[in-house]
C-alpha positions as a Python dict, from the first residue, in 0.01 Angstrom:
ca = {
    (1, 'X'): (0, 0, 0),
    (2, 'X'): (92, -131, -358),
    (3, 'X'): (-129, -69, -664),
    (4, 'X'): (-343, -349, -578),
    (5, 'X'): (-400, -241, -281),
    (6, 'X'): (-252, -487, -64),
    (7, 'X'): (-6, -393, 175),
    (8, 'X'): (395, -535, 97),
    (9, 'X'): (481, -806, 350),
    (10, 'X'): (732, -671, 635),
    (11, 'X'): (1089, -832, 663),
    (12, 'X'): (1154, -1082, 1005),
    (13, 'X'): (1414, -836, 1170),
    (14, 'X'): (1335, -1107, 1499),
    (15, 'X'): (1542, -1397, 1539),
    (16, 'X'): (1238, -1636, 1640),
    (17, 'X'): (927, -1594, 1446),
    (18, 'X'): (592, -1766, 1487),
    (19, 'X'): (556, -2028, 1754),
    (20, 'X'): (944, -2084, 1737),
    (21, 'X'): (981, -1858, 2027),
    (22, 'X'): (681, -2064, 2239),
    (23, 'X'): (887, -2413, 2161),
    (24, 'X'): (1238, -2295, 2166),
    (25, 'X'): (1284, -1995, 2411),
    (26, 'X'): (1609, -1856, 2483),
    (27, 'X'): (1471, -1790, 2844),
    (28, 'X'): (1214, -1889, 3093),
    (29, 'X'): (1077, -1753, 3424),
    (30, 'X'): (956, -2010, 3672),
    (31, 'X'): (650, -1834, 3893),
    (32, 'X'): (655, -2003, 4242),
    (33, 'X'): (1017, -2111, 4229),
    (34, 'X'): (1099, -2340, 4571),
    (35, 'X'): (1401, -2464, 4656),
    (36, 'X'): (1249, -2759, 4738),
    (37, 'X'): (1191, -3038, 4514),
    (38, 'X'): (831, -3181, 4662),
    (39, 'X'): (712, -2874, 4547),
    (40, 'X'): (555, -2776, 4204),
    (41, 'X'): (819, -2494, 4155),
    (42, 'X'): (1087, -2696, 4255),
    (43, 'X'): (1032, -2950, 4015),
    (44, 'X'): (1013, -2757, 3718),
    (45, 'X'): (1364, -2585, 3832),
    (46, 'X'): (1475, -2943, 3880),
    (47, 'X'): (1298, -3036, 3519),
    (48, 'X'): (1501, -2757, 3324),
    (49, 'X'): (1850, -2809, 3482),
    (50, 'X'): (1845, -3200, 3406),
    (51, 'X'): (1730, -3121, 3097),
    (52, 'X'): (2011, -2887, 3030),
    (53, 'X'): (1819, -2615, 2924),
    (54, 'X'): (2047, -2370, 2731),
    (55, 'X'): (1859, -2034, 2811),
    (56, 'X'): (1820, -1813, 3103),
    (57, 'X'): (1598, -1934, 3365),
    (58, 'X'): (1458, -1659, 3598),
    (59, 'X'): (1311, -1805, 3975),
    (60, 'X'): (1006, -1564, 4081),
    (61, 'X'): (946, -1616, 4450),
    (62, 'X'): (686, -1391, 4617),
    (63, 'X'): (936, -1394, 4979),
    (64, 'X'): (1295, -1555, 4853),
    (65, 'X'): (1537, -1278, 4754),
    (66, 'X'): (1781, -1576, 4598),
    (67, 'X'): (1714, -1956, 4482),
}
């Protein structure tokens, strides 16, 4: 606390502050991953590669050891 009572503001030591990390992630996990594109996992694995997202992307599958 300073004189006046209000506490000094803390230094970013993170690299993404603020929404920055919501809107530019440096990786995502995909819950329900599928191998297959009719399905709602698939799609959004499909989605992020012809994107060309840069970051990690992390399949969950309750069953799949590898996708």
């Amino acid at each position: 606390m300073t004189a006046t009572g209000i506490a000094p503001a803390l230094p970013a030591t993170r690299p993404f502050t603020g929404l920055q990390a919501l809107f530019a992630p440096q990786s995502i996990a995909v819950i329900g991953a599928s191998e297959e594109m009719s399905r709602a996992g698939g799609r959004a694995l499909g989605i992020l590669k012809m994107v060309g997202f840069g970051g990690r992307i992390h399949p969950v599958h309750p069953t799949l050891a590898t996708i």
